[in-house]
N, C-alpha and C positions, 0 to 999 in steps of 0.2 A: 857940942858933941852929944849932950844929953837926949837936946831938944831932936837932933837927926835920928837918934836910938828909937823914940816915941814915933816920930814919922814913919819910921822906917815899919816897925810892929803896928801901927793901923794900918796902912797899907798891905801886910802882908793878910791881918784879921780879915778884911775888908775881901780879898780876894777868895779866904776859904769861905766866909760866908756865903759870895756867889755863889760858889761852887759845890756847897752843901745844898743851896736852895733849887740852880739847876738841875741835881740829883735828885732831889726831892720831890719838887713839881713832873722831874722825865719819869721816874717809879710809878707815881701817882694817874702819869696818862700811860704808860705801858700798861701799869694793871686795866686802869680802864677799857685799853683796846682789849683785852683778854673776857671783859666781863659780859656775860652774856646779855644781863638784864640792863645794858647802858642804852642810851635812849638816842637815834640818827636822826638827824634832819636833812634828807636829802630833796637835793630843789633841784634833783638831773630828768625827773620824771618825764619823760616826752608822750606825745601820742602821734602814730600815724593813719596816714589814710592812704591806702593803694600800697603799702609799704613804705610809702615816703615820708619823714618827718617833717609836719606841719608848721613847725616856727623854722624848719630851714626850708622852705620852696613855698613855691607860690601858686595855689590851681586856682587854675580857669575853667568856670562851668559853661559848657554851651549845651546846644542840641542843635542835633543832626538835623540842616536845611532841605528843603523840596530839590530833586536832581543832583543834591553835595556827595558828590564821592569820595573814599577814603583816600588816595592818592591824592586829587585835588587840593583837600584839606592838607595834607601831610606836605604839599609845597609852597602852600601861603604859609607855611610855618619854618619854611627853608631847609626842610630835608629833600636832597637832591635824589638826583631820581636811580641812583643805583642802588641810594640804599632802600629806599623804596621798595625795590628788585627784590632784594634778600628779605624785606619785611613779608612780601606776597609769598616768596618759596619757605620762609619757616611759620605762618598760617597753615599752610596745609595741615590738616588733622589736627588741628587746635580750635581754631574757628575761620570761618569763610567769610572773606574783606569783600567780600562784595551781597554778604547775609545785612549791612548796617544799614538800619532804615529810619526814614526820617521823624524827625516827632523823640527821638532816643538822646539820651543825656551823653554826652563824653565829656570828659578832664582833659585840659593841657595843666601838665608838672613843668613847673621852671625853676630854677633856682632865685629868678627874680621877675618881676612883669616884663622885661627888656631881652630876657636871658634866651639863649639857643633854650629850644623843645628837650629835654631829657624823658620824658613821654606819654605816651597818648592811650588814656583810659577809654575804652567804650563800655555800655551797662546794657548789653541786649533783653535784660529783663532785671526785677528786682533779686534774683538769686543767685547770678552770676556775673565778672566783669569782666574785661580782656585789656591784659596790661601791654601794650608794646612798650618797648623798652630799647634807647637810644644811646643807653652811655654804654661805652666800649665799645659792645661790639652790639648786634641787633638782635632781639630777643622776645618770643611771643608767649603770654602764658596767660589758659582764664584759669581765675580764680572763683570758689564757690563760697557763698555768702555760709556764716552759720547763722541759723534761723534757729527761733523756740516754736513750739507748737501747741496752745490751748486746746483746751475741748468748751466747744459756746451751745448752746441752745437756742432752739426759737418754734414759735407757737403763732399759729394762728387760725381763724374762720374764717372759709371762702365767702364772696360776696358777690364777684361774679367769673373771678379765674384765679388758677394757683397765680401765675405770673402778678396779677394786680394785686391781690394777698401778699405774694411777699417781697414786692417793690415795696409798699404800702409800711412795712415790718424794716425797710433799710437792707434788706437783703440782696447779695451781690447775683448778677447774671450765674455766675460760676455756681454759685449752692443751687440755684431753680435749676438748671441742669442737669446738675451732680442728684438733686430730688426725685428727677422722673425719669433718671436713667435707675436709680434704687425701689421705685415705687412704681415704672412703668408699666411691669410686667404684670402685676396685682389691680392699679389703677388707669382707666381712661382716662386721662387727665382735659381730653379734650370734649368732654361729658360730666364734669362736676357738676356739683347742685350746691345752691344756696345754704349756709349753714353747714357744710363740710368742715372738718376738722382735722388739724394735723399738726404736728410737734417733731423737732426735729434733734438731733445730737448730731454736733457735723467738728470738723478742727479747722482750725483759724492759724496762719501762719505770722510771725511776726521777726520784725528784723530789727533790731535797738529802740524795742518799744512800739513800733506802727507795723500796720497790719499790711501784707503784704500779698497775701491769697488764702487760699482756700486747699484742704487737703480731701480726704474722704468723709463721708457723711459715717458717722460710725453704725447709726443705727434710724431710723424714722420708723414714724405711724399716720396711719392716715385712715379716718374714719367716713364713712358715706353712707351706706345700708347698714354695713357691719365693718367691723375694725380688720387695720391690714395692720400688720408690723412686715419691716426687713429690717436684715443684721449685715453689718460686713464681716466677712471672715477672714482671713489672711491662712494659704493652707497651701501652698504650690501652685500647682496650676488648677486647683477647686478654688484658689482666691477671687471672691464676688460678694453680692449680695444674696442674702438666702431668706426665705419667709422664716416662719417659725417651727416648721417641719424640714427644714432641710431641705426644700424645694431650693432650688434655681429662680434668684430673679430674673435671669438671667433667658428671655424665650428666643426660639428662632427666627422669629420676624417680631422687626420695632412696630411699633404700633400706628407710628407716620414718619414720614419721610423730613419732618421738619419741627425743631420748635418754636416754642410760645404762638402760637397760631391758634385759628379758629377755623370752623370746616365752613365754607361758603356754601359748598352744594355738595350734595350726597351721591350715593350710588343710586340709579333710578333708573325701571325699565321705559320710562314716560317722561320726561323730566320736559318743561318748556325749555328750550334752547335760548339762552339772552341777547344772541345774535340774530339768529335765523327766526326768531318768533315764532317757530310750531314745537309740536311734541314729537321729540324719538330718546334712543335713549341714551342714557348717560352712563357709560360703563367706568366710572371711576368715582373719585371723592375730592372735592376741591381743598384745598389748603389754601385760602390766602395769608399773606405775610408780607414783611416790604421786600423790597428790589434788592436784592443779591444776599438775601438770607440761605444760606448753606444749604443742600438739598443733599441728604441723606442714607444710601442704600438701604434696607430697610432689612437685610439679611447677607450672608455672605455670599457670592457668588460671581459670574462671568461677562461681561458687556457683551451681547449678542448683538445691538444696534445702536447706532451711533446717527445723528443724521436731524435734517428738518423735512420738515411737512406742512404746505399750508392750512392746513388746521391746527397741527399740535407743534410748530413754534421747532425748536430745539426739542430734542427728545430721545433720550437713553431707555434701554431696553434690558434688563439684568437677567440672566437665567439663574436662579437657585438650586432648583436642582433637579430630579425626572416629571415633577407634579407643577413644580411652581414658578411663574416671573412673573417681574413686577414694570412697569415702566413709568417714567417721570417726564411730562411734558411743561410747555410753555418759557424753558429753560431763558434767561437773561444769556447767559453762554455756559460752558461746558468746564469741569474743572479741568487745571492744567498735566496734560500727559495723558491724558482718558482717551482710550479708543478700543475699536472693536477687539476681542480677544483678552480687556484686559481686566486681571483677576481682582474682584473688590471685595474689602470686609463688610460686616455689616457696621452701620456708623459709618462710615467714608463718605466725605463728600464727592459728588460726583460730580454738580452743579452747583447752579444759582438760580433764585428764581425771578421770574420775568414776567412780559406778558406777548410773546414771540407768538406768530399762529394768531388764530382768531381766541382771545382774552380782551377781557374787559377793565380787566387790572393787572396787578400780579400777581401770582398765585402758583400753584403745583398742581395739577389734575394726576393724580396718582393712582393707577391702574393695576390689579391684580388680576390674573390668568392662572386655572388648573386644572391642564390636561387640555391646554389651550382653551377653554373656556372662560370668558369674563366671569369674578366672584364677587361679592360684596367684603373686603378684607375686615372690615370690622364686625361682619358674623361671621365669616368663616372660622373653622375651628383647626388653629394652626399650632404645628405641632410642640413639643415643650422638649425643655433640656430636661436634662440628665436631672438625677437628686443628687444628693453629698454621700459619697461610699459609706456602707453602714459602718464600717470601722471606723471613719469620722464622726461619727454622730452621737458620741459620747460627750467628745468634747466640746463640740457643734453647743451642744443642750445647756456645756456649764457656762460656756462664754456667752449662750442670748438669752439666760436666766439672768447674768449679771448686765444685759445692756437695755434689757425690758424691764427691770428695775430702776433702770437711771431712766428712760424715759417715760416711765410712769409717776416718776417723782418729780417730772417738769410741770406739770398739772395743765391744765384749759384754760385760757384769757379768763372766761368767767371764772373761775375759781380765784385766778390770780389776781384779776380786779377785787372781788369779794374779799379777800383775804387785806389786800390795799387800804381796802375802806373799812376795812376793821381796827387796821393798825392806828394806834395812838398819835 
């Protein structure tokens, strides 16, 4: 009877203990949920790509094949062809299924390498992508990359042209460009001399660390006789490049009809002809370049002729305006939608260039007229934009005091070597 009494009271001890200690240890983790400074380990972290979580699907990188159209692709994948239908009608005003060209990256998303299509990414460039989207119901949408934006430098002396300068420097087509569309109007570029100098401040785009393109040149200089500086501005519709006075880099006629080129042959009242082997004359300026290098307008204005001629090949005819046209022969072909009547900016391609007509290469023979009279365009004295309203030019003064300081502070290769070879 004694020994049942003792059993009986450990058994009951034995009970409250637990039940003290469950209270104790659950207080202990309630407070804890409560405390700000307790420390989580959470291992739920995902990452996506396209919005899709990466450890739940599965993408397939390819690129867009020679003649592969979007549909085609979208039924070796087993989407049948209504839905298809709806995919083409909610594109509209998103992006255009039949813009996708070949050499371009797209993603199939699956849930498994086996698994139905859930959908189909294309990347029409590094800054934007276009998601179709297959589950439920059919759904179209681009999405825009966020990019960061540096500001980069670069410097160099000419040797025999800006272009071999600043290939030479690792320099993209996009900046030589973006150079002598800011520096055109200041600088011949197709007249440099040996020993020319120039520096530049331009922005670099970047997308999870790799560099992506090119934005505006913020400011450049370019030395030859005497020093040129331009600024960009950002100011409405006064946004450009401006010298240092608030000029416009900005003139009304480009200075040729093409880049990265060299002039073959000049204006000349005499010139030997490389065909016909005698002297007459030569009413234009040759450009050569390769075969199908973008050909120009070289101001804004009107297609007045359209058309070939065996001599001048393919050949556009632009009116400017009461005094001035200009025309561009030996075209490879004509750009697409170009015809008489119709209205072009300056910068517009118009063509290509070729050697249509009597040519010896390819090249552009580019012709200026004013008051129908043939001119030599690179002496004529053609007219200039506008300056920056003087109520801009306050400001104008404190923004290219601050950008002609940053690229005064980039210094000359010789400097920058000399300063190299001093360093310890």
């Amino acid at each position: 009877m004694q020994r049942s009494k003792i059993k009986k009271f450990l058994v009951e001890a034995g009970v409250y203990v637990l039940i003290v200690n469950v209270a104790f240890f659950s207080f202990l983790g309630f407070k804890n949920y409560f405390n700000p400074d307790r420390k989580q380990t959470d291992d739920s972290s995902t990452t996506e790509k396209f919005g899709f979580t990466e450890e739940d699907h599965v993408f397939i990188e390819a690129k867009v094949q020679p003649n592969q159209i979007l549909a085609n692709l979208l039924m070796d994948e087993g989407i049948s062809y209504e839905i298809i239908k709806q995919l083409f009608e909610k594109s509209k005003g998103v992006f255009n299924v039949n813009n996708i060209v070949a050499g371009l990256n797209y993603t199939l998303i699956k849930k498994d390498s086996c698994g139905e299509l859930l959908s189909f990414v294309y990347e029409p460039d590094p800054f934007n992508y276009v998601v179709y989207d297959f589950r439920d119901s059919v759904s179209v949408k681009k999405v825009e990359r966020d990019y960061e934006v540096k500001i980069e430098t670069a410097q160099g002396f000419i040797e025999s042209s800006l272009w071999n300068s600043m290939t030479d420097i690792g320099l993209e087509y996009a900046v030589i460009g973006k150079m002598e569309e800011a520096l055109g109007a200041q600088v011949d570029f197709h007249r440099v001399q040996q020993g020319d100098f120039y520096k530049l401040l331009f922005e670099r785009k970047y997308i999870d660390g790799q560099p992506v393109g090119i934005g505006n040149i913020i400011g450049a200089y370019y030395e030859n006789d005497r020093p040129h500086y331009t600024i960009y501005w950002e100011s409405g519709e006064d946004t450009g490049y401006y010298d240092e006075l608030g000029n416009s880099s900005k003139k009304s006629f480009l200075k040729a009809p093409v880049k990265f080129i060299k002039i073959s042959s000049k204006f000349s009242y005499n010139r030997l002809h490389p065909i016909h082997k005698r002297h007459k004359p030569h009413y234009g300026t040759d450009y050569a370049a390769p075969h199908g290098t973008p050909i120009h307008s070289v101001a804004d204005g009107v297609v007045v002729e359209k058309g070939y001629g065996s001599g001048n090949g393919n050949y556009v005819k632009v009116k400017h305006d009461k005094s001035y046209a200009t025309t561009y022969l030996h075209m490879s072909r004509f750009a697409k939608g170009l015809r008489k009547g119709t209205r072009v900016s300056q910068g517009q391609t118009i063509g290509y260039v070729g050697s249509t007509g009597l040519a010896t290469g390819p090249h552009v023979c580019f012709r200026m007229t004013k008051n129908n009279r043939p001119v030599n365009h690179l002496k004529e004295r053609l007219p200039s934009m506008k300056a920056l309203p003087h109520a801009k030019l306050q400001h104008f003064f404190i923004h290219r005091d601050s950008i002609m300081q940053k690229i005064d502070e980039i210094g000359t290769p010789a400097t920058l070597a000399l300063n190299e070879g001093m360093m310890p």
